[in-house]
N, C-alpha and C positions, 0 to 999 in steps of 0.2 A: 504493500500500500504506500503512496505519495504519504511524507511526514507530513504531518497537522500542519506546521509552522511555516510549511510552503506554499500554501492556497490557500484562501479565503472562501470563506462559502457563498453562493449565492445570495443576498438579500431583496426583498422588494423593495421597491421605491413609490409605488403607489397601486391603488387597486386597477382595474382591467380598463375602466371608463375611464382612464386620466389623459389627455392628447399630451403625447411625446415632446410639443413645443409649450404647451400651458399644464400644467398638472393640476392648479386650482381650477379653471374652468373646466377641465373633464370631468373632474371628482363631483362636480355641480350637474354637471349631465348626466353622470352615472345615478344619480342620488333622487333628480329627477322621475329617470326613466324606471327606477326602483318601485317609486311612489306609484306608476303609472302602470306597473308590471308589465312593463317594455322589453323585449331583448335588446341589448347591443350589438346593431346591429354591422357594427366596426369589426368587432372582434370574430362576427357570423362569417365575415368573410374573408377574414384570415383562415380563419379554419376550411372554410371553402375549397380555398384556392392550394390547401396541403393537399398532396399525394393519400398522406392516410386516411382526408376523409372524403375522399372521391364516393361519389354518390350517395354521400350520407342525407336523408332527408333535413332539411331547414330544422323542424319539432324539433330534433337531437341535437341540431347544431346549435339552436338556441339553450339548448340543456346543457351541452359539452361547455357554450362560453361563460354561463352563469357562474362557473367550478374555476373559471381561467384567472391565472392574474400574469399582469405583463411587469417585466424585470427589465433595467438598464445594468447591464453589466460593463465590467472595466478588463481591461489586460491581465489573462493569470488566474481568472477568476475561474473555480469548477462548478459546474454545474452540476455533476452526476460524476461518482467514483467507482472506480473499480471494487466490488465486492460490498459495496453499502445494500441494503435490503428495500430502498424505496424502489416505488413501480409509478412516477410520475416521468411526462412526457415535455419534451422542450421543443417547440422550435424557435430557429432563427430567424427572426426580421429582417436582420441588420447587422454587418460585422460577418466574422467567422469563426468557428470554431475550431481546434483539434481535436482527434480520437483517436486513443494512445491506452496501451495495454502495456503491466509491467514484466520486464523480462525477468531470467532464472536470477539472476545478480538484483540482489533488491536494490529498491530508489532507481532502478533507473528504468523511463517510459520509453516504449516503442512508438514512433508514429504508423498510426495504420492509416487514417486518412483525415481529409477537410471538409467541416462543413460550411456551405454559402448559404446565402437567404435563400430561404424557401426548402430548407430540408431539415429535417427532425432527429434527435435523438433519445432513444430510450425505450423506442417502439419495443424492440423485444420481451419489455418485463410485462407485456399484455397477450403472451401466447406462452410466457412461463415462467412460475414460482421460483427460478435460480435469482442468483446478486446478480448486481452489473456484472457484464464483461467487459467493461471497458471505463478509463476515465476520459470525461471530454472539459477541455478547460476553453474557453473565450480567448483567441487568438489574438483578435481585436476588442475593443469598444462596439456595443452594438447593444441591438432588443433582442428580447427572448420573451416567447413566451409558456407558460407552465403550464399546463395541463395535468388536472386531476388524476389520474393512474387509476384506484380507488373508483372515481366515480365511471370513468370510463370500463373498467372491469364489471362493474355492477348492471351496468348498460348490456352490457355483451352479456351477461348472464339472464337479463332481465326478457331483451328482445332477442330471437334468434338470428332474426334478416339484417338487423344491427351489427350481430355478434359476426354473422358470415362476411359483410361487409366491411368491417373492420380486420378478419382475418385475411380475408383476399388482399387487402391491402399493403398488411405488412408485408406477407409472402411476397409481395410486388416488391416494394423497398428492397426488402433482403437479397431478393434475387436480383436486384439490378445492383446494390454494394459487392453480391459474390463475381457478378463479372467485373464489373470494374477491379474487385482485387485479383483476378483472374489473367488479366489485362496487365495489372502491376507488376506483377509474379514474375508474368514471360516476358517482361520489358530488364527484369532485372538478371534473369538467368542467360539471355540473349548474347550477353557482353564474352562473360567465361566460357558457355558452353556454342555458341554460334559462331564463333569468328569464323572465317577464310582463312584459308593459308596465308593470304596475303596480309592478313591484319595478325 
């Protein structure tokens, strides 16, 4: 495991409803649309617009954003550790992240890959009871958003066509990270085992 004294944990900096450039007037919107038992519908379509909730009906996605809260993270900062037991789900706004597994020599992380906006981490603890396999720390400055783990489990328990939809999802993610590191793999074996005589 990364030492404690080297990463920070995630914190919020305000609830879901707060805009990125004003924090007091979203908190006033969110507080609003509260009163008015409004979805957000800001947050609706973040969610939307991610790969895991491809096809999810609106109903859910208003259910899903209710559970969300949005985070301004800094350089270094983790959001999810290797072998912690939470099953909540991040994505990216804004910024990038890294995903980094630690090798047989403790303290020191492998990079496996990068994430950009618009791609998620953590999906796996929603098709199984293991710890993280991975730590992913903020590369840069950016938004993240959290997503309940917990409520989205109870979802997928609750609805089946929910539940199926959410699994087709992730298997989609997974399987398009397993070629991409498929892709990595043979880009690095290329060098030692592929030359020419000439190289």
């Amino acid at each position: 495991m990364i030492a404690p004294e080297r990463w920070k944990r995630l914190h919020p900096v305000r609830d879901v409803g707060a805009s990125l450039s004003d924090a007091s007037e979203g908190e006033l919107v969110r507080r609003e649309m509260m009163e008015r038992n409004e979805p957000d519908t800001r947050i609706r379509d973040i969610l939307r617009a991610c790969p895991l909730f491809l096809e999810v009906p609106v109903r859910d996605l208003d259910r899903i954003a209710a559970s969300c809260q949005l985070f301004r993270t800094y350089r270094g900062q983790t959001l999810m550790e290797e072998g912690d037991e939470d099953n909540d789900v991040f994505l990216i706004l804004s910024g990038r992240a890294t995903v980094s597994v630690e090798s047989i020599s403790p303290f020191i992380q492998v990079s496996l890959s990068r994430l950009n906006p618009g791609e998620v981490a953590g999906e796996m603890s929603l098709v199984s009871d293991d710890v993280r396999s991975a730590t992913v720390v903020a590369e840069t400055p950016g938004d993240v958003l959290q997503v309940k783990g917990e409520e989205l489990k109870a979802m997928m328990k609750d609805d089946p066509q929910f539940g199926y939809l959410m699994m087709r999802n992730v298997a989609s993610i997974l399987s398009r990270r397993v070629r991409q590191m498929n892709r990595r793999l043979t880009n690095l074996v290329k060098g030692p085992y592929f030359q020419t005589e000439e190289g």
